[in-house]
N, C-alpha and C positions, 0 to 999 in steps of 0.2 A: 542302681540296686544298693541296697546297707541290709548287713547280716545286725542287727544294735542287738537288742536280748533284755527285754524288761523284767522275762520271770529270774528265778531265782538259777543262780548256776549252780547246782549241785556237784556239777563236776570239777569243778574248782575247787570242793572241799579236801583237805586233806581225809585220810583213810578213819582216823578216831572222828574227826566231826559227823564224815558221812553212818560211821555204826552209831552215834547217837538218835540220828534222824530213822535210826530202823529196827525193826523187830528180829530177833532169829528165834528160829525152831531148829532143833535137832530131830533126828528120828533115823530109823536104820533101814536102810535103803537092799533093794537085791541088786543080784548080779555076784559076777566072780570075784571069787577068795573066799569060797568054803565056809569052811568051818571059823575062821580070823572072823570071816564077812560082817556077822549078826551079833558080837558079845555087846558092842559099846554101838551106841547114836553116834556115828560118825558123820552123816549126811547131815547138812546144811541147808536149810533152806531163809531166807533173807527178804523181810520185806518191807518198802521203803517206805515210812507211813506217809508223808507230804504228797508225793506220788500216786503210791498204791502199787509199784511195779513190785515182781515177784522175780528174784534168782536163786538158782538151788545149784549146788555141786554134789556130787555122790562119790565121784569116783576115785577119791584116797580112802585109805584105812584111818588117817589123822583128820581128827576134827578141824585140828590148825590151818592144816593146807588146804580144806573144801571151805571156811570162812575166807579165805584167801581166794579161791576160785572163785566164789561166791559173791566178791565183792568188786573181783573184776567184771562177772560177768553182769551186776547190776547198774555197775558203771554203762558197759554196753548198750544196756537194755533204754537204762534213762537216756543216753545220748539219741539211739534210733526213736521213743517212743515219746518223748516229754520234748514239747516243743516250746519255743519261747516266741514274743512279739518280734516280729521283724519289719520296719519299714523300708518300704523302696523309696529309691532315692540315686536314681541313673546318673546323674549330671554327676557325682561328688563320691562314687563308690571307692571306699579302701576294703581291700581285704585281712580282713584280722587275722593276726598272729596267729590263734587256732587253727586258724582254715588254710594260711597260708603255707605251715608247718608238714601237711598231709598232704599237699597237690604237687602233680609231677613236673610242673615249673620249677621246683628246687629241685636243689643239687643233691642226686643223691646219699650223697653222703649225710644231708643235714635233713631229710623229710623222715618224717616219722612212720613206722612202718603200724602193723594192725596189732603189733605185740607191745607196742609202746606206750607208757601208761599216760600219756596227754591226746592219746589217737582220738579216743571217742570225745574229747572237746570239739577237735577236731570235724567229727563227723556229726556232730548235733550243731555246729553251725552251716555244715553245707545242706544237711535236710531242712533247718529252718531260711535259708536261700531257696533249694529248689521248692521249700512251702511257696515263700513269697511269692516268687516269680511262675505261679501255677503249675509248679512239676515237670516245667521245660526246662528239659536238658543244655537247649540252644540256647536260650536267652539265661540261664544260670552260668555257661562255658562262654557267654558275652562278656558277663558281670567279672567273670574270673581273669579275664583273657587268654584264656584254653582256647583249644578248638574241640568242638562237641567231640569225635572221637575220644580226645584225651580225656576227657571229663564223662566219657562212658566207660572208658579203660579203669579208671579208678572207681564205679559205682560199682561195677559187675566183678572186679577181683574180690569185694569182701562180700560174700555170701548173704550174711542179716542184712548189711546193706540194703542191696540188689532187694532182698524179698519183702524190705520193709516199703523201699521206693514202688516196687512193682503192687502193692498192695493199696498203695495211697492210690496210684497212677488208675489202677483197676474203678479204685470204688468212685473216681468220676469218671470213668467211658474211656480211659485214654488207653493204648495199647503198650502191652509191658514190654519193658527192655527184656533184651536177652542175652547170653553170656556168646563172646566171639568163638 
């Protein structure tokens, strides 16, 4: 198995390079906080033109901090939905720093948790693994040297995760994970 990555790693951008590669809209969002709620476009919405992925934050009253949310959460988004080339290649498999940094083989004190801004590199090279390797758990938890549980324990704790995997898994006939 080899996670390599021919497209372009967006996630590796710092935060200015990544807002150069995107559009924002503002606009003012509902929900609570009254009368504060509607004076100013405070909601954000963000979108990556290379891509085409769409994130939006609504829920501060400051512009600042829903471009902030907003840019985590596109970070997210490209990790689970923007895939890059991956060849397999069993004899010779390392696993990248990315991916090694988020599995529960490390120590916990040094694995990166789902709030940690290098997480979803992380997660955009194990989807493009379990792409390669046809969305098998087992033989992706071979490549890793997990054992399938472990490497279910980690798909199913991040919620997008799990329903991004389960959605791939669906659209060829395969039966979805489920949460333990």
């Amino acid at each position: 198995c080899s996670a390599g990555g021919e497209g372009a790693d967006y996630l590796a951008l710092e935060d200015e390079k990544l807002w150069q590669q995107c559009d924002m809209e503002t606009f003012r969002a509902s929900g609570p906080g009254g009368q504060h709620r509607n004076k100013v476009d405070s909601a954000v919405r963000v979108i990556h033109k290379p891509t085409g992925t769409v994130a939006s934050a609504t829920e501060q009253r400051s512009q600042h901090e829903n471009r902030k949310n907003a840019l985590k959460r596109l970070r997210s988004k490209i990790a689970l939905k923007v895939r890059r080339d991956t060849d397999i290649d069993t004899a010779d498999f390392q696993v990248p720093e990315q991916l090694a940094a988020i599995l529960p083989s490390r120590a916990k004190g040094k694995r990166f948790g789902q709030k940690h801004r290098e997480y979803p590199r992380g997660i955009q090279v194990l989807v493009d693994l379990l792409v390669a390797n046809n969305l098998s758990v087992a033989d992706t938890a071979r490549c890793l040297n997990l054992s399938t549980g472990a490497l279910s324990r980690l798909i199913t704790a991040d919620s997008d995760l799990l329903k991004e995997i389960n959605q791939q898994r669906q659209s060829k006939g395969m039966r979805p994970l489920r949460k333990n």
